[in-house]
C-alpha positions in Angstrom: 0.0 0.0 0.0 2.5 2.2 1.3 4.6 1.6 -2.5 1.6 2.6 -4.0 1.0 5.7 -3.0 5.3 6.9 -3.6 5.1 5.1 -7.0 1.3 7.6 -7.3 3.4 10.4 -5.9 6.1 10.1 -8.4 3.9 9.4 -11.3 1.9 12.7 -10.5 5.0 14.8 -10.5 6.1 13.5 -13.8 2.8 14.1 -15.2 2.9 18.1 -14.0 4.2 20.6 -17.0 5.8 23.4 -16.0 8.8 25.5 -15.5 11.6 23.3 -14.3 9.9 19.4 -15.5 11.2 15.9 -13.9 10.4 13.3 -16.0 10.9 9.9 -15.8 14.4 9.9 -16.2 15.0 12.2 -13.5 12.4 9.5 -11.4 14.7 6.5 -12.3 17.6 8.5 -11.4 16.4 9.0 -8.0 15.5 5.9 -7.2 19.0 4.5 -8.5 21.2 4.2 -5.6 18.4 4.2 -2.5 17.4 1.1 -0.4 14.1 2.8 0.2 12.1 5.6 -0.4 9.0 7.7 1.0 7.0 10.6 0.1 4.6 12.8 1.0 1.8 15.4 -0.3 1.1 18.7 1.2 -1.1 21.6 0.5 0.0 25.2 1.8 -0.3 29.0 1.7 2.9 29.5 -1.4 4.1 31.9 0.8 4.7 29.3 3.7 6.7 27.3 0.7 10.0 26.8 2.9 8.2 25.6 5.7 6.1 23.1 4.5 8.7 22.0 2.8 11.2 21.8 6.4 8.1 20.5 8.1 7.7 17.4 5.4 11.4 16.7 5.0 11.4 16.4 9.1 7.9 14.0 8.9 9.8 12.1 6.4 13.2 11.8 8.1 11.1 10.9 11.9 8.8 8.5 9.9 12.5 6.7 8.9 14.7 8.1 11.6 16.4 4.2 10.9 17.9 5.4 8.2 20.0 8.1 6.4 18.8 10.5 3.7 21.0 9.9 0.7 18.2 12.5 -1.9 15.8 14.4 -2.0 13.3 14.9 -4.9 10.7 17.9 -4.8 7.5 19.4 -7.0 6.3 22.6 -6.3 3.1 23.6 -8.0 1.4 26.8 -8.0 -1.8 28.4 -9.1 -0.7 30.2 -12.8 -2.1 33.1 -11.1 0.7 33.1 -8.8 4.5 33.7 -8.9 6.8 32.7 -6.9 9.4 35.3 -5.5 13.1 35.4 -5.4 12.1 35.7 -1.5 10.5 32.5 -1.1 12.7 30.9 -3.2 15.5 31.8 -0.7 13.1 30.4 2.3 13.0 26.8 0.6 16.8 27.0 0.3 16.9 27.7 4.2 15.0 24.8 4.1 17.4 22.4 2.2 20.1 23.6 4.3 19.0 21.4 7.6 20.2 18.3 5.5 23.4 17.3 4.9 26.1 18.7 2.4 25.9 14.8 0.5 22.3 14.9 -0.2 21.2 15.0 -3.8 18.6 17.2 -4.3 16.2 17.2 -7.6 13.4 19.7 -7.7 10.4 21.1 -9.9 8.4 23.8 -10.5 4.9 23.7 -12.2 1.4 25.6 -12.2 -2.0 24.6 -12.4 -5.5 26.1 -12.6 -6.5 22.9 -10.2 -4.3 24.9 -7.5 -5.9 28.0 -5.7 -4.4 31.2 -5.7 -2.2 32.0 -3.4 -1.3 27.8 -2.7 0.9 25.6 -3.5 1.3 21.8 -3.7 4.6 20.0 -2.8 5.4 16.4 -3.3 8.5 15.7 -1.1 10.1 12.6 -2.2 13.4 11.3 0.3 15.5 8.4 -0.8 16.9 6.6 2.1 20.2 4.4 2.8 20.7 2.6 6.2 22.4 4.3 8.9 26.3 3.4 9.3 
């Protein structure tokens, strides 16, 4: 069940058009390398990007605190009403800095009229390795 819903989670971000695409290749490459992965949906306030997005990589990392994050993989997508700033993109970079310098790090951006204004949709995707 739990396979389901990543292999879902990773088949809707390479679905989403937008800005900066994943596609599959960038999926496979993800998964190469990774005994096991998890991955989560959230909804937000766009503005609030950089937290969610610390909040869900800690959820992630507590949920498999057995283990050691080896990437990260991450889809924003926003209303096409909506822009995102050079400010919050600085916030989700405050964000990525509570991992660790060797953690690959793969991200998107996308919009969609399905989004409301002001919101945004991340898929947080970690790749796990056991602890040493």
């Amino acid at each position: 069940m739990k396979d389901e819903r990543i292999e879902a989670l990773l088949k809707e971000i390479i679905n989403s058009n937008g800005f900066i695409n994943l596609d599959a290749s960038d999926i496979n490459a993800f998964k190469a390398g990774v005994d096991s992965i998890d991955a989560i949906k959230v909804i937000g306030k766009y503005e609030q990007a950089g937290e969610l997005l610390s909040r869900t990589i800690t959820t992630l990392k507590q949920d498999n605190k057995e283990n050691h994050v080896k990437k990260l993989l991450f889809s924003m997508k926003l209303s096409s009403k909506d822009n995102l700033m050079m400010e919050d993109m600085n916030k989700i970079r405050e964000a990525l800095d509570m991992l660790d310098e060797d953690v690959e790090c793969v991200w998107g951006l996308s919009t969609g009229d399905d989004i409301e204004v002001e919101n945004i949709e991340l898929i947080v995707a970690i790749g796990f390795i056991p602890q040493k």
